[in-house]
RODO-2510 file (C-alpha; in nm, 4 decimals, decimal comma):
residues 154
     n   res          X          Y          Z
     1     x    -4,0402    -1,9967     1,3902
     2     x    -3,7081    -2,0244     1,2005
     3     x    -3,6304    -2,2753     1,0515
     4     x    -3,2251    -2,3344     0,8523
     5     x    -3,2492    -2,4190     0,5169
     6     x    -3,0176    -2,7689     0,6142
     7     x    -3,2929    -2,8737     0,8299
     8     x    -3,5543    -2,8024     0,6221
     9     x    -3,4161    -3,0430     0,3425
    10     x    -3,3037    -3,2905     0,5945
    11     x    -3,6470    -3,3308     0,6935
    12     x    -3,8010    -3,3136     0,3970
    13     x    -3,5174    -3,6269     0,2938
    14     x    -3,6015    -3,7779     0,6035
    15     x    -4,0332    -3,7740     0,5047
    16     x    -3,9499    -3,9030     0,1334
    17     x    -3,7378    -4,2323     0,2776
    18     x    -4,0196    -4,3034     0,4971
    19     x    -4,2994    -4,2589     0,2386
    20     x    -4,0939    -4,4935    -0,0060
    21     x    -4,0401    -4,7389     0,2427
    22     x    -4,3921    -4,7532     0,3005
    23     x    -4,5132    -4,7858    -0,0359
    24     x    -4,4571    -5,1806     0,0196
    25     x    -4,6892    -5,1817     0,3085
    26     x    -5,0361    -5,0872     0,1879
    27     x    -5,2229    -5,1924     0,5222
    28     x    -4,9829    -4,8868     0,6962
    29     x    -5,1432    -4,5650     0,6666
    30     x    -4,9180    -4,2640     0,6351
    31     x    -5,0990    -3,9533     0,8500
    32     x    -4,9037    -3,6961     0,9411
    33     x    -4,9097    -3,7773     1,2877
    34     x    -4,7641    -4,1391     1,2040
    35     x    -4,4961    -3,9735     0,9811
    36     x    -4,3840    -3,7460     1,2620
    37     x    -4,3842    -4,0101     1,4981
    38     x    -4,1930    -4,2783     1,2872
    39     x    -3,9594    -4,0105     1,1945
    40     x    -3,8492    -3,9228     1,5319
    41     x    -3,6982    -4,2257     1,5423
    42     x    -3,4262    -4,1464     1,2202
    43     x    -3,3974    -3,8194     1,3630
    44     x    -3,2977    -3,9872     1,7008
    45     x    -3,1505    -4,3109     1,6484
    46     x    -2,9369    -4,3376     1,8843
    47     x    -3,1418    -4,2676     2,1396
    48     x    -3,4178    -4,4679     2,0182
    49     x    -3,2669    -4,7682     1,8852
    50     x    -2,9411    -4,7316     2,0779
    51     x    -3,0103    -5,0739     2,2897
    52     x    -3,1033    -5,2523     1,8742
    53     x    -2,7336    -5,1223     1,7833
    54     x    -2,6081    -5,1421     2,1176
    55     x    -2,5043    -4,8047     2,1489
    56     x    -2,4237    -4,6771     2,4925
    57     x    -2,5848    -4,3707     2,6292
    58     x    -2,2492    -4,1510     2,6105
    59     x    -2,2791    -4,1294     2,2473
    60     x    -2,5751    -3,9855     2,2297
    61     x    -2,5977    -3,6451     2,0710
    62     x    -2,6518    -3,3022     2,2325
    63     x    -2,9367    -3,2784     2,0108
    64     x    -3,0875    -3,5904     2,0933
    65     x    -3,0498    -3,5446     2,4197
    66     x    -3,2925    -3,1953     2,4384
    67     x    -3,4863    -3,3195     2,1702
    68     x    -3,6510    -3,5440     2,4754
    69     x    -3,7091    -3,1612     2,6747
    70     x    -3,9749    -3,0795     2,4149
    71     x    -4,0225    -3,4226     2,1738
    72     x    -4,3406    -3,3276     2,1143
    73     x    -4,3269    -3,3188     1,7031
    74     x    -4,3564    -2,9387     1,5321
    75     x    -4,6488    -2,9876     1,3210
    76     x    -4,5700    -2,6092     1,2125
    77     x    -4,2393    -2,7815     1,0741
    78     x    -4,3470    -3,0625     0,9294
    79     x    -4,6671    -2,8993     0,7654
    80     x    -4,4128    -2,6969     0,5418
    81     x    -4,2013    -2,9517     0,4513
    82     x    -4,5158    -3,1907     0,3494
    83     x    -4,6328    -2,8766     0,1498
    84     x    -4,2749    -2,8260    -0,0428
    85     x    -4,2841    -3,1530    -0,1048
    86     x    -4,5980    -3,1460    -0,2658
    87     x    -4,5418    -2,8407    -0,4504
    88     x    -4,2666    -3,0572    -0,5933
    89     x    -4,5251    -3,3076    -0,6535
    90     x    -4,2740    -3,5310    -0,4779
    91     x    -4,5509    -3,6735    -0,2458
    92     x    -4,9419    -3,6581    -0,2622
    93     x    -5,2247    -3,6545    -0,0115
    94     x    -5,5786    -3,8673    -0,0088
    95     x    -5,8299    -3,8636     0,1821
    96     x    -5,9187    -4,2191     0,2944
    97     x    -6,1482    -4,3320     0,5584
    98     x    -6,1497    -3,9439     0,7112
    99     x    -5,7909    -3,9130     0,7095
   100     x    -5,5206    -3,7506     0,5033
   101     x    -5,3011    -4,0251     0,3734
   102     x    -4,9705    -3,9123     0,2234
   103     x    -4,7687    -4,1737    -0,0340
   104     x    -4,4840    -4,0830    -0,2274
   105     x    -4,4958    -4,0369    -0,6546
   106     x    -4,2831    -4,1913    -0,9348
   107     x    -4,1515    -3,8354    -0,9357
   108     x    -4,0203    -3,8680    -0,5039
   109     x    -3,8793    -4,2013    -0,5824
   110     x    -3,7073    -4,0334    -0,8782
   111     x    -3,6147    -3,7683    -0,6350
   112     x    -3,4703    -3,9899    -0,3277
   113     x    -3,2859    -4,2740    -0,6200
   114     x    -3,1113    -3,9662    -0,7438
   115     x    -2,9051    -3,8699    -0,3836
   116     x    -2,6561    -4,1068    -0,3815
   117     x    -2,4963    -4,0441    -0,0007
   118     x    -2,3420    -4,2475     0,2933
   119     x    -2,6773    -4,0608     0,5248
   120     x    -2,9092    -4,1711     0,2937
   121     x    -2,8068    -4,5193     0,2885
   122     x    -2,7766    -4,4886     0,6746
   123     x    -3,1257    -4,3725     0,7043
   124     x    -3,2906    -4,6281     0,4641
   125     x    -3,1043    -4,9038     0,6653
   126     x    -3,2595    -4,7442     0,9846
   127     x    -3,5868    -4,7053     0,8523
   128     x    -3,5987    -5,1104     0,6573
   129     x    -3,5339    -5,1433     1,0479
   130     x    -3,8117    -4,9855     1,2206
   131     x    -4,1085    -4,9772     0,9474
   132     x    -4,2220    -5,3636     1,0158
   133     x    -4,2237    -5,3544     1,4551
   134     x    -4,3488    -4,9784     1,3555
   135     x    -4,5815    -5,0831     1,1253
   136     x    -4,8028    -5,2779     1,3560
   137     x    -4,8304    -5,0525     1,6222
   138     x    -5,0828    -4,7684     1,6791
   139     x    -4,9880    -4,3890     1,7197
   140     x    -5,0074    -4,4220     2,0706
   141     x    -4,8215    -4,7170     2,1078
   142     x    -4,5441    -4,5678     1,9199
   143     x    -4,5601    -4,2739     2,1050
   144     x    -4,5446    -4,4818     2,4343
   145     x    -4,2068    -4,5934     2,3235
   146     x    -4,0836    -4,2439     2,2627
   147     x    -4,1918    -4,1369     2,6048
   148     x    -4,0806    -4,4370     2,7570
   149     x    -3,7397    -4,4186     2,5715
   150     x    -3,7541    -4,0472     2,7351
   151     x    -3,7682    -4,1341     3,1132
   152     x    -3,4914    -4,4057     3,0865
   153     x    -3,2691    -4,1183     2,9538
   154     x    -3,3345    -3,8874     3,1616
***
């Protein structure tokens, strides 16, 4: 699988918003499964949260539209980027409870302060959004939205 080198930091931005945001919550375990899930909704948000920001379904994305064809997350994908990102020691793992917890470092908070961009701010805004509903949910309640959020698009 190929992956462009835009996407790859994109999602690797995308991971380090939601592990700061999270940092706050300490009852909210990061897995990778519940980072892929919560971050389908920045990567979709229009789709997702369309009806919170009363967006109408013609301005959806041709991206977010087939992203709902296969919206199943690429673990592939997001494996690397969790691995650059610790390389960069950007983000760490734990194992708690027989799980692999992932939390960002003093060095990923440096990291995310530094980019200063219009995106960023848009995605923080989005994520300050979803983390506390998100938060209290399981995995497969979260996942039950995405599907749900599927079949009323399609």
């Amino acid at each position: 699988m190929e992956i462009n080198f835009t996407e790859y930091i994109n999602d690797s931005v995308r991971i380090l918003i939601l592990l700061n945001a999270a940092k706050s919550r300490k009852s909210l375990s990061m897995t990778d499964r519940k980072i892929m899930l919560l971050d389908y909704f920045l990567k979709f948000p229009n789709t997702m949260l369309g009806d919170y920001y009363n967006i109408p379904n013609e301005m959806k994305t041709l991206d977010e539209y087939y992203a709902f064809f296969h919206w199943q997350p690429d673990v592939v994908r997001y494996r690397k980027s969790l691995n650059f990102l610790m390389a960069k020691e950007f983000i760490e793992r734990q194992l708690e409870r027989n799980q692999t917890i992932y939390s960002i470092t003093d060095r990923g908070v440096e990291a995310i302060d530094n980019i200063k961009t219009t995106h960023k701010t848009h995605l923080e805004e989005l994520t300050s959004a979803i983390l506390p509903v998100m938060s209290k949910l399981s995995d497969s309640k979260i996942e039950e939205q995405i599907r749900s959020k599927s079949n009323i698009f399609l």
